[in-house]
Structure formats: C-alpha cells, structure tokens
C-alpha positions in Angstrom: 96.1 123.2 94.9 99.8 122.0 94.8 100.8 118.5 96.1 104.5 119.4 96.0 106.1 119.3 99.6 108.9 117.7 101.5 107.5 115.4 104.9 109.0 113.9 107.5 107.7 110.8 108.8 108.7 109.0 112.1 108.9 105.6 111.2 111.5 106.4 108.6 113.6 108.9 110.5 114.3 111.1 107.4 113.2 114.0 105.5 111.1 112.5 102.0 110.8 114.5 98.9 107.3 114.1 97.3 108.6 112.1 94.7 109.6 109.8 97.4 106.2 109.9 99.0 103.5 111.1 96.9 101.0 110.0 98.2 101.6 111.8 101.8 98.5 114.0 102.4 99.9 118.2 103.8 101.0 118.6 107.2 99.0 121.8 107.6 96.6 122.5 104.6 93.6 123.7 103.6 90.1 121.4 104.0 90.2 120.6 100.6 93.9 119.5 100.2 93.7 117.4 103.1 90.3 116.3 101.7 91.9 115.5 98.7 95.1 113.7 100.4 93.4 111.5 102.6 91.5 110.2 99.0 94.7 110.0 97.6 96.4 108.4 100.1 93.9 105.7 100.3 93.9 105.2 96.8 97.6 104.7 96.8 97.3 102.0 99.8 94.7 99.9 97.7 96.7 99.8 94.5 99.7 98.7 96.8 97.5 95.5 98.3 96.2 95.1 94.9 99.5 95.4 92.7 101.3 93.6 90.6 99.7 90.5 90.8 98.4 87.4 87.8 94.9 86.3 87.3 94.9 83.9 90.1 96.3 86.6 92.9 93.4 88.8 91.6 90.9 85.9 91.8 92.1 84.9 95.5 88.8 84.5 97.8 89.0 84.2 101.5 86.7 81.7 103.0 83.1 82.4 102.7 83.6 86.0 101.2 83.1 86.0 97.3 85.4 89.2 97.1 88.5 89.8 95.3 90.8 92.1 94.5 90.5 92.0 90.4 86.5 92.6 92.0 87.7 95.7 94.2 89.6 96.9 91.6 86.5 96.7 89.0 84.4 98.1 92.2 86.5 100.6 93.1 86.8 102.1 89.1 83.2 102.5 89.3 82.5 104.3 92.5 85.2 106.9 91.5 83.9 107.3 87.8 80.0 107.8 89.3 81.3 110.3 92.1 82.9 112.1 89.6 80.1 112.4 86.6 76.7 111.2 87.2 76.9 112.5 91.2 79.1 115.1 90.1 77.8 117.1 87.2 75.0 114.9 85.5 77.3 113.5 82.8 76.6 110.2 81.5 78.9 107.1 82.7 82.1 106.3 80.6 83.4 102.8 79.2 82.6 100.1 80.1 80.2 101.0 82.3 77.8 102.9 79.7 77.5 99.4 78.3 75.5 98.1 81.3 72.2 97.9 82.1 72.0 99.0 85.4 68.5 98.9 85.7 68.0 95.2 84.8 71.6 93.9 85.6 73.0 93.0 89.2 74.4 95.3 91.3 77.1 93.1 91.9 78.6 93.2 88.1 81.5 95.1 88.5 82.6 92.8 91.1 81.8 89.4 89.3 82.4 90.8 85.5 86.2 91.0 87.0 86.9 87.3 86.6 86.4 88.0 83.0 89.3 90.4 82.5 92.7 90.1 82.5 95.2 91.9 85.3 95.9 94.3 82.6 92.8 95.5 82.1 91.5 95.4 85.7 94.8 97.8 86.4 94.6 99.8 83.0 90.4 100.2 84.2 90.9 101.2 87.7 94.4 103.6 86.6 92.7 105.6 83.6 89.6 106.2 85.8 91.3 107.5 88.7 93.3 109.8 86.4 90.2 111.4 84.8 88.5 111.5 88.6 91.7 113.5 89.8 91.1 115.5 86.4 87.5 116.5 87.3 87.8 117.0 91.1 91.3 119.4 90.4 88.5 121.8 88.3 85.8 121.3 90.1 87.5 122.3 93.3 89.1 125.3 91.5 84.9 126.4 90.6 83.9 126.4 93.9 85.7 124.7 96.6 83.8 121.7 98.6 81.0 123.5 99.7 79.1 123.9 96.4 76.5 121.8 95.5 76.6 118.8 92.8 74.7 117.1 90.9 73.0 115.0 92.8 69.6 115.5 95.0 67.6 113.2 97.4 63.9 112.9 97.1 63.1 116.1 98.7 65.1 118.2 95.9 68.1 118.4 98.9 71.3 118.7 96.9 74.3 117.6 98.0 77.8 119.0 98.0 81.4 118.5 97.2 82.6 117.6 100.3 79.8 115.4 101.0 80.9 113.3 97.7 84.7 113.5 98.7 83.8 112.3 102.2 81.4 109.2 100.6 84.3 108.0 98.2 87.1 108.7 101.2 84.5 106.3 103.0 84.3 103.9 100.6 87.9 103.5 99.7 88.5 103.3 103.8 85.9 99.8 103.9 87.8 98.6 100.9 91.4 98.7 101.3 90.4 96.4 104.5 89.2 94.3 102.7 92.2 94.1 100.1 94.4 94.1 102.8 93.4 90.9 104.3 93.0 89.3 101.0 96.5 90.3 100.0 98.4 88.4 102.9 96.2 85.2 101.7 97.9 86.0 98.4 101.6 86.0 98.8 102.0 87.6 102.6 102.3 91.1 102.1 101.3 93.1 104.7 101.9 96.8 106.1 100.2 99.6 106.4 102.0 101.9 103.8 103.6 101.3 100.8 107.3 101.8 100.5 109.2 104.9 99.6 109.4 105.3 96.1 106.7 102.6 95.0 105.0 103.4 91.9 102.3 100.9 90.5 103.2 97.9 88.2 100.3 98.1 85.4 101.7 96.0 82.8 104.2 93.4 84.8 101.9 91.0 87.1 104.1 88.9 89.1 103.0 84.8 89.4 101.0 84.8 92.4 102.2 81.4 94.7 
C-alpha cells in the first residue's frame, strides 16, 4: 500500500507533493488506504495541537475538565499500542505499559501518570508507539486485508475484524483531537483545522508555553 502521491487541495490553490503533505489520505483508493489515511491523518492533526510545547502547555486544563494534552498524548500511546497487540494478535503490552497493573490500577493512569513525565518523554512515548502501530497494521493488512478477524472476541466467542479495530481507533482519535484542539487555543492560540504544508513534529525542542 503506497502512500506516495501528489494532491491538490483547494484552500491552497496548488499542486503538493507528499512530502509536502503527508499526511493527505488518496483521492481514489482502496478501503484500506483510505482506512488507513483517515487514521493517519488524524494522527497527524493531534500531534499538531499537541506539539512542541513545555511541561506547563502539556499540563494546561480547561475549566472543570481534568484533561490534558501530556494526558491525551499518554492516552492516545495506549489505545494504539492495545489495537495493535493485545486486540490485534494476542501479544502482550509493551513498555511502560507492561508495568501496570491494570486489573488493580485506575483506568485513568495513563492520563494522570502524564503529569509525571517530561514533554520529551510524553512525545518520544506517543512517536515510538505510533511507529511500531504503522509497523504492525502495514503486515497485517498485507496478510489479509481488513476483513480478517483479530484477536479479539466478545463473550459469545464473536471475533472481530480488522476493519472493525481501524474504525474503533479512527473513532477514538476523532473524540480526541477535539479535545486537544480546544485545549491548544487555551495554550498559546493556535487554532486551525490542518497543520501547515511541510510541518513535521518537534520531539526534542518544546517551545515555553505563555
């Protein structure tokens, strides 16, 4: 499945290579690309709200709502590295999150644990996880397309499939980025729907938030 074409978008009136827009899901594809780039396109709107930013943009709550975005980040690193083993194939849960003990800790620890690591680690967390995620769904897809099953079974021995999984995370990622997106224009004011032409994320340089 190749993510290499050229786009054209209307709002900026010019023909954009895809190392200009990467993140631009195909114009005509197959399910699974455009499966694939609506995920990826999301993911690439969330780690725009959520870049570049110090301990105190990360930690930014608005009003009554304990969410962050050093939380979504933490949050967001854990739904993709359950889609993609546990859900997936069965495998057992990666760092940190094989540390945890799910059954007697909060549901709520990746998003309060965040306030304990630094912006480099919340980026370097949620970065290295998506890259193994894209890892695992690239060979999984090329195995057997969305429509084989996973993993993962309800009550009734029911299993579910690929695309169910893709569609879940896509859903996820879609309730999210909402959320980061009105906590990032509490932060410093930035707003928009995409990120620019050419953005790539900062993972080792957070700005000062304020």
């Amino acid at each position: 499945m190749t993510r290499q074409q050229n786009v054209r978008n209307r709002r900026y009136g010019h023909a954009m290579t895809n190392s200009d827009y990467w993140r631009e899901p195909p114009l005509a594809g197959t399910e699974a690309e455009h499966l694939v780039g609506a995920l990826d396109r999301l993911r690439a709107t969330f780690r725009w709200k959520a870049d570049g930013l110090d301990a105190a943009g990360l930690s930014t709550r608005i009003g009554a709502s304990s969410l962050t975005l050093g939380g979504l980040l933490k949050h967001l690193a854990r739904a993709e590295e359950q889609m993609f083993t546990t859900k997936l194939s069965g495998a057992p849960l990666g760092p940190p999150w094989d540390a945890i003990d799910w059954d007697t800790d909060t549901t709520d620890w990746d998003f309060t644990s965040a306030a304990d690591d630094t912006p480099e680690r919340l980026y370097a967390i949620w970065d290295s996880t998506v890259e193994r995620s894209r890892a695992r769904l690239d060979a999984a897809l090329a195995n057997g397309g969305p429509d084989q099953l996973v993993h993962l079974s309800w009550s009734d021995g029911r299993r579910l499939s690929l695309r169910r999984l893709l569609c879940d995370l896509i859903e996820e990622y879609g309730r999210h980025t909402g959320h980061a997106d009105l906590i990032r224009e509490a932060v410093d004011g930035r707003v928009g729907e995409d990120p620019p032409i050419g953005w790539r994320p900062e993972s080792t340089s957070p700005r000062q938030s304020g």
